[in-house]
N, C-alpha and C positions, 0 to 999 in steps of 0.2 A: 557309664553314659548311656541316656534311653537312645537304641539303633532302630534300626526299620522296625521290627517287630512290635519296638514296644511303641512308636509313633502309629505306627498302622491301629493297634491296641485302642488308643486313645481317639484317634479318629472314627473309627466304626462304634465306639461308645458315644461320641459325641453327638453323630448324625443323629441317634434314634433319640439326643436330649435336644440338641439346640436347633435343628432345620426348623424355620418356620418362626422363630423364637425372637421377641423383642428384646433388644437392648435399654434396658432400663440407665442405668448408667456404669460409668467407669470409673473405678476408683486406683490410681497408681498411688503406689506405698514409697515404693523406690524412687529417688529423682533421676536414678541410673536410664531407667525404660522411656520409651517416647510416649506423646503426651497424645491424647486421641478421641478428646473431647466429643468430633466430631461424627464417634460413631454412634451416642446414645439417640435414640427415637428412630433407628433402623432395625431393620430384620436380618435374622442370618438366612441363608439364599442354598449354600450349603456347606459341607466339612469334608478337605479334599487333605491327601497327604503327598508334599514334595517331597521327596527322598526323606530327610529327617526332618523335613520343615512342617509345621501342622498348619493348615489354613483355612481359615474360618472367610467363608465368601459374603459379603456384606451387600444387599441393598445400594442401590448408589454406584454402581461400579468399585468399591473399596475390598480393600480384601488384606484382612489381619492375618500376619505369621509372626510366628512363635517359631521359636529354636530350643530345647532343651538344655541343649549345652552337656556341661559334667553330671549339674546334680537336681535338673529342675524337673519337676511334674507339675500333673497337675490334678486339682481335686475339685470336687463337685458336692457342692454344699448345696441341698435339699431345704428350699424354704426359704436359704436367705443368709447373710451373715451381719453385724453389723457395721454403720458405718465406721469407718478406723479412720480415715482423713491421711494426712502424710504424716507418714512415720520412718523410723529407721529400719531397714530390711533386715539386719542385724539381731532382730529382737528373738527371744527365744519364749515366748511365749508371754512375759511380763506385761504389766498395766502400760497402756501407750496414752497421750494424749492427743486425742483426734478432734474432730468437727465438732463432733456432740460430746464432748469430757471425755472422762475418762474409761476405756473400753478394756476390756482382756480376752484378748483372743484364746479362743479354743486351743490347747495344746497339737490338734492335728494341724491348725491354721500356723504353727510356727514357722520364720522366715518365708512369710507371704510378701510377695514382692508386687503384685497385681490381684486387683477381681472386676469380674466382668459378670453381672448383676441382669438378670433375669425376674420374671415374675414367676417361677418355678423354682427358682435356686440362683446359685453364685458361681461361676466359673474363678479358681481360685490359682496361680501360679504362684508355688512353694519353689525355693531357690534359693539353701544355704550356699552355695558359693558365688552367689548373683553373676552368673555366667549366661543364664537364660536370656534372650532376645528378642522382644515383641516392637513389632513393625507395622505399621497402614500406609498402604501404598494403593496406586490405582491395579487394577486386575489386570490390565491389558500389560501391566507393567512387571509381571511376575515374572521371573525368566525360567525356560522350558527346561528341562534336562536334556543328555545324552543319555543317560540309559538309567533304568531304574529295576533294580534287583529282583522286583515283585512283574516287572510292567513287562516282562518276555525278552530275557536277554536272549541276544546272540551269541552262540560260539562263533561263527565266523567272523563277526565284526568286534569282537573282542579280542580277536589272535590280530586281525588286521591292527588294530589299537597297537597291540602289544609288540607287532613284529618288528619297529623300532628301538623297544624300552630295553634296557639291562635291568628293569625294577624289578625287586625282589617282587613273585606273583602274589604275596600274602598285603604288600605293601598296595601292590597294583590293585590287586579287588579293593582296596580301603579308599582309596584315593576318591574323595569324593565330586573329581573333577570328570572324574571318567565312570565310574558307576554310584549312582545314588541309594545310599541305606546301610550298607554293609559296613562295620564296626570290627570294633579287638574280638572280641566273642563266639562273633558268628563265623567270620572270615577263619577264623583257627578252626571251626568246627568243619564247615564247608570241605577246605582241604584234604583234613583227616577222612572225609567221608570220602570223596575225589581220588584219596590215596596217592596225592601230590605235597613234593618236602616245598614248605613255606619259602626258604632260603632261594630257590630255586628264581634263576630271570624270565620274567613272565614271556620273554621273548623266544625261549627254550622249548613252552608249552608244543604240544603237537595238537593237530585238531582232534584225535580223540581224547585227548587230555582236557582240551577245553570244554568238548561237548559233556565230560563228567560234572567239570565244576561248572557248570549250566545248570546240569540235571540235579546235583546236592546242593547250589545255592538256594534253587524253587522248593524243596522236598525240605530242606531245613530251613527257612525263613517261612515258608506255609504253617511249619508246624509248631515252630515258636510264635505266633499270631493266634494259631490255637489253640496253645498253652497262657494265651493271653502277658507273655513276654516271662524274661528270665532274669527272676531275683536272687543275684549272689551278693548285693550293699543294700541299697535303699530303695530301687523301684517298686514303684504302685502304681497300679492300674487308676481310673480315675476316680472310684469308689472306694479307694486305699487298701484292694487288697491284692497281695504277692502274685506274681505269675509263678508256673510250677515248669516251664521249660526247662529250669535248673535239672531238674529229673533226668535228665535225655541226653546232658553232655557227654561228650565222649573222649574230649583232651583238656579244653579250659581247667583254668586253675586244678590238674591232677598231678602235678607232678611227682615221678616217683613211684606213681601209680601203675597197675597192671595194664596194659591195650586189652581194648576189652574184643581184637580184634585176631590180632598175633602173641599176646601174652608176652612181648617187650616190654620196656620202661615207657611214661611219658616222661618227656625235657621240657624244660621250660630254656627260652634263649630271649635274645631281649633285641627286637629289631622296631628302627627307628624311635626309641624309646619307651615301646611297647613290648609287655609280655608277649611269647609265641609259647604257646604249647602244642607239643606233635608226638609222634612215634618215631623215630628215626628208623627203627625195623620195616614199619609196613607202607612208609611215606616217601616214593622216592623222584 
C-alpha cells in the first residue's frame, strides 16, 4: 500500500506537470469511481497532499482526491492516450470496445481504472484491485488533519493523545485518525530506529521515548521521499519507475535476519492483522 512517502512522491511530481494545466477531459473506465464531468474546461490551481490523500485543487473552488488504496498508482502518459470509453477495470491489457471501436491499451496502461486528459499528457489511475478512491468535492469542504507525519509532529501532544490509549504504539502511529501518513513499513522501521518494542501501550511511552519517535519518524519518511518511495510489490513512481528506499530498511520483511544493530534476530509477529518486524534484543 503507497504510505506518505510514496503519496508525497507523486505529489511533488505532479505539481512541476499539472499546476497551471487544462483539463481537457475525463474519461472513467470503472463504473465503481464517481462521475466528474464537471471538471473538464478548468485549471489545476495546485497539487497538495492529505496524509495519504493526493489532491489536485481545481479552478472553481473544486478539488479532486484520490486514495491509493492497496494496489493503485498512478502514471503519466506523455502526449496522450487513446480514447477507451467505458470499459471493464478488470481488463489486463486486451482489445476493449470504447467510444471510437476498438482500442488496445498499452500493456503499462493495464487495469486503468481513470484518465484525466491534458494537452501535455494523461494523468492515468492503474488499480488491479479497484480499491483506489477518486472524489470532487467543494475545497472548503475538505476535512483538516490532526497531525501529519511530515507536517512537524509533536512529542508532547502525542504522549498527551496517548496517555489514555492501552494501543499497542506501533498500532497507535498507524492509526490514521490520530497521525496522517504512516503505514506497515514505515511505522516498523521508525520504532526500530526509536529503539521502542512495537507491542508496547503507547500509553507506556515516556516523553523521551516519544521525542525519539518524532525525531526517526521526520529522518525516515524525509528519506524515503528522497529515495522517491519503497518498492518491495508493485510501486511506481509516476513515470513507472521503482523507488530505491528498499535499500535502507533495517527490520521490514528481514525476518530471521541479523540486526544490523546488536547482531540479534529479526521476528516478524502479526499485530492487528499486520506484519511487525523488530529486534526483540535492541527494541524495548
Amino acid at each position: 500500500m503507497p504510505e506518505l512517502p510514496e503519496v508525497e512522491t507523486l505529489c511533488r511530481q505532479l505539481k512541476t506537470i499539472l499546476t497551471g494545466e487544462e483539463i481537457l477531459r475525463i474519461e472513467i473506465i470503472d463504473s465503481r469511481l464517481e462521475k466528474a464531468e464537471e471538471l473538464a474546461g478548468r485549471r489545476v490551481e495546485a497539487v497538495k497532499r492529505r496524509g495519504k490523500f493526493l489532491q489536485i485543487l481545481i479552478s472553481g473552488g473544486l478539488t479532486a482526491e484520490i486514495h491509493l488504496r492497496m494496489s493503485g498508482r498512478l502514471f503519466w502518459q506523455k502526449g496522450g492516450v487513446p480514447r477507451l470509453g467505458q470499459a471493464d477495470a478488470s481488463n489486463k491489457g486486451e482489445a476493449l470496445t470504447g467510444s471510437g471501436g476498438i482500442t488496445t491499451i498499452p500493456p503499462v496502461l493495464a487495469y486503468s481504472r481513470l484518465l484525466i486528459v491534458f494537452p501535455a499528457g494523461t494523468l492515468v489511475l492503474i488499480d488491479p484491485r479497484r480499491f483506489a478512491t477518486f472524489t470532487v468535492k467543494a475545497t472548503e469542504n475538505t476535512p483538516t488533519l490532526v497531525e501529519d507525519a511530515l507536517g512537524g509532529l509533536s512529542a508532547r501532544r502525542l504522549q498527551e493523545i496517548a496517555r489514555t490509549r492501552r494501543l499497542p504504539v506501533k498500532s497507535f502511529l498507524m492509526d490514521q485518525r490520530l497521525i496522517a501518513g504512516i503505514g506497515n513499513i514505515y511505522a516498523c522501521e521508525i520504532l526500530f530506529a526509536a529503539g521502542v518494542d512495537p507491542r508496547r501501550p503507547s500509553a507506556d511511552l515516556t516523553p523521551v521515548e516519544w521525542r525519539k519517535v518524532v525525531k526517526m519518524s521526520v529522518a525516515i519518511l524525509e528519506r524515503a521521499v528522497a529515495c522517491r518511495g519503497t518498492t518491495v510489490s508493485d510501486w511506481r513512481d509516476l513515470f513507472g519507475c521503482s523507488g530505491t528506499n528498499q535499500d535502507h530498511l533495517a527490520v521490514y520483511a528481514r525476518k530471521g535476519e541479523i540486526c544490523l544493530r546488536c547482531g540479534g534476530r529479526i521476528e516478524r509477529i502479526v499485530q492487528g492483522g499486520r506484519g511487525t518486524w523488530f529486534c526483540p534484543a535492541c527494541q524495548h
